[in-house]
C-alpha positions, 0 to 999 in steps of 0.5 A: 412172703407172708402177708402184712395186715395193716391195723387202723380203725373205722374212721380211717379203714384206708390208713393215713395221709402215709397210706399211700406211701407205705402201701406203694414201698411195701408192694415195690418190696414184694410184701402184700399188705391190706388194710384191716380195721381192728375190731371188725368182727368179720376181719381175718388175722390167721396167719397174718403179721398184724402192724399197729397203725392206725388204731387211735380210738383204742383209748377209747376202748383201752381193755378190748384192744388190749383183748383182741391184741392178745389173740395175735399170733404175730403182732408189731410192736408185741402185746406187751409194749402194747399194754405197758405203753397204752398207760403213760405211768410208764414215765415212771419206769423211764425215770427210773432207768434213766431217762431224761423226763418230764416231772410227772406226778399222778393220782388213781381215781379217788388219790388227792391230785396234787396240783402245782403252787405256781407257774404253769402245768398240764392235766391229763388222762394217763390213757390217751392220744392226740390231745385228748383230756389234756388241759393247760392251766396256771396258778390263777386256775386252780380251780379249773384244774380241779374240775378237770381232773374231777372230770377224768377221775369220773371217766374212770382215768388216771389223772397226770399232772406235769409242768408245762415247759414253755420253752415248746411255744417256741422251739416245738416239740420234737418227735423222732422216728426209728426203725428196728432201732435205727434212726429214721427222721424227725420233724417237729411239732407245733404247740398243741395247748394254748393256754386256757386249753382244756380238751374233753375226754368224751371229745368225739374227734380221734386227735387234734391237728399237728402242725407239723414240718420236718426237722433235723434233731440236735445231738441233745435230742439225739442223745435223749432219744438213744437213751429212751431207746437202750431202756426200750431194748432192756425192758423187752430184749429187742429192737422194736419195728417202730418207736417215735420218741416226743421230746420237749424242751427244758431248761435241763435240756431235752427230756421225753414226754411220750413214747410213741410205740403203739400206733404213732403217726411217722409222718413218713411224707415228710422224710424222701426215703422213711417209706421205704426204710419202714417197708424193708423193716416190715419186711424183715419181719414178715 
């Protein structure tokens, strides 16, 4: 058996909380597989297939990750997911096949951003994880979304700008798990913008922290993630090792926010099992 290498980053160069986990079902499988931090410059990849983990400061350093992914012989999910999932103007392209999205309009650094009239709405970076550079703001606050965005144009980011559906502050959002295109678990995932909430970009923490509990998703949510699931398999011509597709609540009923196919979280303590269906997907690949 080929070896694995895991890909994290240097803050955490032992994996997550499913470290263990992994490590433990992959070796019960036969499969040997270390951890590796991705831009170390002494790592060796030859040989090896490299599966994305843990890498959450690659927004940081979008175009090097993008490089040292390049050089890979045998990566999952592939290079291309990698760059056209690394930037969340892909929601245009799901919309575009489709697939039931949040309304998200957008703005290079020097477009007007157009900010809503009314209700509430999120400003964002389209390059980024776990929280970072998004702000929830109202009407009253225009102003303050303005200095927002500002501030992401300055960072050289791409600003996104999308209502905010209320409906999360009390159901969550969802987040469903697949291997190799088969559906694994899901759980949900506490509110993470309180209003008035506006994260730096330039914070140094990596993400912020989820509440997270699992969860069995509705045949709506079900029926969206199949659908983000059949435009993934078209756009690339395969199943991909992993996908975590995000979905929050509408009035129109479930629509996806994020496609996780990069370096997601999936939560594999929180299903008896998913583990072990990760490994054996691994290992069908390596």
């Amino acid at each position: 058996m080929a070896e694995v290498v895991l890909a994290t980053c240097a803050d955490y160069p032992h994996g997550d909380e499913d470290a263990a986990l992994l490590t433990a079902a992959l070796s019960a499988g036969g499969v040997p597989a270390r951890w590796q931090v991705w831009d170390d410059p002494a790592a060796s990849w030859s040989g090896a297939l490299t599966v994305l983990r843990c890498t959450w400061d690659y927004t940081l350093r979008r175009e090097d990750f993008l490089a040292w992914a390049g050089t890979l012989t045998r990566l999952a999910n592939p290079v291309d997911v990698v760059v056209w999932n690394s930037d969340k103007t892909y929601l245009g392209d799901l919309a575009e096949a489709g697939v039931p999205v949040v309304p998200t309009t957008s703005a290079r650094p020097g477009e007007p951003v157009r900010i809503p009239d009314d209700g509430e709405f999120v400003v964002k970076p389209s390059v980024g994880a776990g929280s970072r550079g998004a702000g929830r703001f109202g009407s009253e606050d225009h102003a303050a979304a303005h200095a927002h965005a500002r501030s992401l144009h300055e960072a050289g980011r791409v600003v996104l700008v999308q209502p905010y559906l209320a409906d999360v502050d009390t159901s969550g959002e969802s987040a469903l798990i697949y291997f190799d295109g088969s559906f694994s678990h899901a759980v949900r995932k506490g509110p993470m913008l309180p209003k008035g909430t506006a994260h730096t970009v330039h914070s140094h923490a990596l993400f912020i922290a989820e509440n997270i509990t699992a969860r069995s998703p509705s045949p709506a949510e079900r029926r969206v993630g199949e659908q983000a699931l059949r435009a993934i398999r078209e756009r690339f011509g395969a199943d991909l090792l992993y996908a975590r597709i995000d979905l929050l609540p509408s009035p129109d009923g479930p629509v996806v926010v994020e496609l996780e196919l990069i370096e997601p979280s999936l939560f594999l303590i929180h299903s008896a099992g998913a583990a072990e269906r990760f490994a054996a997907a691994i290992a069908a690949r390596a």
